[in-house]
C-alpha positions in Angstrom: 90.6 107.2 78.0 88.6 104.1 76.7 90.2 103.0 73.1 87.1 102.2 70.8 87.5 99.2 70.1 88.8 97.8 73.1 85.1 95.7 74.7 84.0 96.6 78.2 81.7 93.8 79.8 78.7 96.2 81.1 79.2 94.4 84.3 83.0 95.4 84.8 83.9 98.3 86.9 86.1 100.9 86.0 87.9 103.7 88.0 88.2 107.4 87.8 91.1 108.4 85.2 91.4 105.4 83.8 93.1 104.4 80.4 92.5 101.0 78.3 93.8 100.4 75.0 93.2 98.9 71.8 92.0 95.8 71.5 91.7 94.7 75.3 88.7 93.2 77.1 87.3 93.3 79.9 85.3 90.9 81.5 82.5 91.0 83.9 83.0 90.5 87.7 86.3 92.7 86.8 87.4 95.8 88.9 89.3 98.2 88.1 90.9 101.0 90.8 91.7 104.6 89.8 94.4 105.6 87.5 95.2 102.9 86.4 96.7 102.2 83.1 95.8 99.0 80.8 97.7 98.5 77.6 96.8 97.3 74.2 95.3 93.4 73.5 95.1 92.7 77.7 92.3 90.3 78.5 91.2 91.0 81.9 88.8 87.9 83.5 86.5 87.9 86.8 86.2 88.2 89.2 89.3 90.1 89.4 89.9 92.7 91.7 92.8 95.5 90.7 93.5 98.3 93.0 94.7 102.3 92.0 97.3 102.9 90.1 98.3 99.9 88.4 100.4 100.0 85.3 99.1 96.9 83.1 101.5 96.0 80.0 100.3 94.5 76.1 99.2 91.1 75.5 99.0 90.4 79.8 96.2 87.6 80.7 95.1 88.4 84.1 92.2 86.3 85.6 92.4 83.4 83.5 91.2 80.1 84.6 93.4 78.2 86.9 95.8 75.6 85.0 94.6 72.8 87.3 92.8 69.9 86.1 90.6 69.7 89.1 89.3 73.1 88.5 85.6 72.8 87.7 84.4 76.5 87.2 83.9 77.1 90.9 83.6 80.9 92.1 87.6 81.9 92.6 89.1 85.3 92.2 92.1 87.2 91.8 93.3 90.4 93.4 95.8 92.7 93.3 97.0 96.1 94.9 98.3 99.0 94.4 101.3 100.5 92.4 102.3 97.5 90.6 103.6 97.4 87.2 102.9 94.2 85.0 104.6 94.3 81.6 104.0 92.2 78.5 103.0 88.8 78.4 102.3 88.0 81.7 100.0 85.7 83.0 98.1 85.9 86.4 95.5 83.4 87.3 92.7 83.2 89.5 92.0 80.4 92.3 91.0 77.3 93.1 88.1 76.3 95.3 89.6 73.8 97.2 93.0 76.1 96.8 91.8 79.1 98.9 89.8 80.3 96.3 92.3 83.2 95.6 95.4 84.3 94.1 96.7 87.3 95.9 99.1 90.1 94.8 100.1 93.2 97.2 101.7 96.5 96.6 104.4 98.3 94.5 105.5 95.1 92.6 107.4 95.1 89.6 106.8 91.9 87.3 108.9 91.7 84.2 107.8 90.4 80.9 106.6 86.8 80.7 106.4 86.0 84.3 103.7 83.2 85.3 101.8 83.6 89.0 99.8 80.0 89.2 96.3 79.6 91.1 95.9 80.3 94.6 99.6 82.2 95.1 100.1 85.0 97.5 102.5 87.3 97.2 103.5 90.3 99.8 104.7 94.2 98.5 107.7 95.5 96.8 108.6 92.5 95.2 111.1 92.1 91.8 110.1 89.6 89.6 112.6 89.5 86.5 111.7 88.0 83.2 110.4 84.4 82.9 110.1 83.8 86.5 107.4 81.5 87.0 105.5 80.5 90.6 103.5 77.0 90.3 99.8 76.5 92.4 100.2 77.5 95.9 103.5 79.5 96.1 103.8 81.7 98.9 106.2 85.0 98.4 106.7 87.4 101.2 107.9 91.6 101.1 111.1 92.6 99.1 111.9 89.3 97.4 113.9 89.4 94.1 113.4 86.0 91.2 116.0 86.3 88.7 115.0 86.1 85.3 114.3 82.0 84.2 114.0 81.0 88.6 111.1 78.3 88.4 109.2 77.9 91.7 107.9 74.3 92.6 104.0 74.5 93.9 103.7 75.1 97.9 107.1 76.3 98.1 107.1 79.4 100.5 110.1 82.1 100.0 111.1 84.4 103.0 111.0 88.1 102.8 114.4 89.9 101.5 115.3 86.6 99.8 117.1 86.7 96.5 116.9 84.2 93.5 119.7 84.2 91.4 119.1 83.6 87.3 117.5 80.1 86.5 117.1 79.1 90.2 115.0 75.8 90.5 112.9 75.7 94.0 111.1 73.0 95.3 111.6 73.8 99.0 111.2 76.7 101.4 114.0 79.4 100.8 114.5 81.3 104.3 114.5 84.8 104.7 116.9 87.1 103.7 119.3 84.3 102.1 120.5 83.9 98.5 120.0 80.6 96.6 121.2 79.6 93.4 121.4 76.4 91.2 119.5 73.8 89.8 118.2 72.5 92.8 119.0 75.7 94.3 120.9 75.7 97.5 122.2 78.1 99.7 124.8 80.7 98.8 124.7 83.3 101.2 122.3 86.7 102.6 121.3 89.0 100.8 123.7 91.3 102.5 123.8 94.2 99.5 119.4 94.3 99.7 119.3 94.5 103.1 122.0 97.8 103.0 120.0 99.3 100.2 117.0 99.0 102.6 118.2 100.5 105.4 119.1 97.7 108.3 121.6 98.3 110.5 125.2 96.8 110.4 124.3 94.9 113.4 120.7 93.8 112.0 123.1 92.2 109.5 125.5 90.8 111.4 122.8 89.0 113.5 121.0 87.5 110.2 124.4 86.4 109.6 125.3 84.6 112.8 121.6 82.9 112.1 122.7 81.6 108.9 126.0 80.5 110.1 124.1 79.1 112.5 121.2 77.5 109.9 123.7 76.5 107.2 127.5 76.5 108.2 127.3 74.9 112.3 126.7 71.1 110.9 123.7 71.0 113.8 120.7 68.9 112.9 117.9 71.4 111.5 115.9 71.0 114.8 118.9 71.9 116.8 119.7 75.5 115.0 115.8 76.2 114.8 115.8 76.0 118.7 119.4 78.0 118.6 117.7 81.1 116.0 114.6 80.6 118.1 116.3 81.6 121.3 118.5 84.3 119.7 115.0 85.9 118.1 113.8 86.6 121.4 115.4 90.0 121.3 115.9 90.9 117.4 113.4 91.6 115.0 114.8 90.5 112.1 115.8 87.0 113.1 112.0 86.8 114.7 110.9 86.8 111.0 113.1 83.9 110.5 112.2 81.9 113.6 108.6 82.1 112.6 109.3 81.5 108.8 111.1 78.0 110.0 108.0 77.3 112.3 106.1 77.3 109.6 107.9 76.0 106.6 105.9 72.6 105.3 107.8 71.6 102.6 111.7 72.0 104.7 114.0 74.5 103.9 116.4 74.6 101.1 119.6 72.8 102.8 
C-alpha cells in the first residue's frame, strides 16, 4: 500500500490499511489514522496528527511551518479528524506557540483544490470549502459552513455555524450564524435559508433565525440593543441560542 519510492521518516506512524503514493514524504512526529488514503508528491510534516479515513489529494503540504514571522521553531502541531477529503494543492499549517500552539480541523470536511488554512485555525465538522478559499492566522470556523471558491478570510475573524460565503467574499469581521455574506468587504445578504432546509430545521426554526436577523440587520437598533433583543428571544430556541452566544463572543464585531 506503501509506493516505493515514496520516504517514510522511521519515526512516523502509520495506520492499518493504509495507502501512500509516489513520491510523498512523510515526516517524523507524523500520524497517520486507519484507511486512510495519501496521494502522489504529498509532504506530510510533524507533529501532525490525521485521524481514519482521510482522503489526502497530490501535491497537498500539510504540516508546514507557520507563515508567521515570529515563528521560531517552537513545538506546534496540527490535527485533523476524520472523513475529510483534501484535494490538490492544498496547504495546512501547523501552530504557533504564542498562537495556541495548534491548528485544528474536525470531521467530514470537504476542502477543494488550492485552499490555504493559516497557523493556529480551528475549524468545526462538515464544512465546504470551495476552491481558493483561504483562512489567515487565527480564523475560527464553526459546523456546516460553506466558503465560496476565491472568499479570503482576514486573521481572527470567527464565522458562525450554517454560514454561507458567496464567490470572492472578503472578511475581516465576524460573520453570524446561519447568514449569507457577499462582496468585497462582504456584508450581509440574507440566511442561509436553502442549507438550513437541506439539513433538516423546521419551518419555524427558520422563521425564528429570520425574525433574529430582521432583528440584527433590518430594525435600525444599535448593535447592543438587538443583541439584548436575540438574547431574550434565545431563551427558549435553540438555534438562535447559538447566535446569542456567537455575538457574546465575537472580538472583532460582526459584519454590519
Amino acid at each position: 500500500m506503501i509506493h516505493p519510492s515514496a520516504l517514510i521518516d522511521p519515526q512516523a506512524k502509520i495506520g492499518a490499511n493504509v495507502s501512500i503514493g509516489a513520491f510523498s514524504i512523510v515526516g517524523a512526529g507524523v500520524e497517520i489514522g486507519d484507511d486512510c488514503e495519501i496521494g502522489p508528491h504529498v509532504v506530510i510534516e510533524g507533529p501532525t496528527r490525521i485521524g481514519p479515513r482521510n482522503r489526502i489529494f497530490q501535491f497537498c503540504s500539510i504540516g508546514a511551518d507557520p507563515q508567521d514571522k515570529k515563528f521560531k521553531g517552537e513545538e506546534a502541531r496540527l490535527e485533523i479528524g476524520a472523513d475529510n477529503t483534501i484535494r490538490e494543492f492544498v496547504t495546512l499549517n501547523r501552530g504557533t506557540g504564542d498562537g495556541g500552539g495548534v491548528t485544528r480541523i474536525g470531521d467530514r470536511n470537504w476542502i477543494m483544490a488550492y485552499v490555504h488554512m493559516a497557523h493556529d485555525c480551528i475549524v468545526g465538522n462538515d464544512c465546504i470549502f470551495a476552491n481558493a478559499s483561504s483562512l489567515a492566522g487565527h480564523v475560527r470556523v464553526d459546523d456546516f459552513v460553506i466558503l465560496g471558491g476565491f472568499s479570503l478570510v482576514h486573521q481572527f475573524c470567527q464565522i458562525g455555524a450554517h454560514a454561507f460565503t458567496a464567490m470572492g467574499s472578503v472578511i475581516n469581521r465576524d460573520v453570524p450564524p446561519y447568514t449569507v455574506v457577499a462582496g468585497s468587504y462582504a456584508e450581509p445578504k440574507g440566511i442561509n435559508s436553502e442549507g438550513l432546509k437541506r439539513r433538516g430545521f423546521s419551518s419555524e426554526s427558520i422563521m425564528s433565525i429570520k425574525r433574529a436577523y430582521r432583528t440584527l440587520y433590518l430594525s435600525g437598533m444599535p448593535l447592543a440593543e438587538a443583541r439584548a433583543e436575540i438574547a431574550k428571544a434565545a431563551a427558549a430556541t435553540d438555534e438562535l441560542r447559538i447566535l446569542s452566544q456567537f455575538i457574546d463572543r465575537s472580538e472583532r464585531s460582526l459584519i454590519r
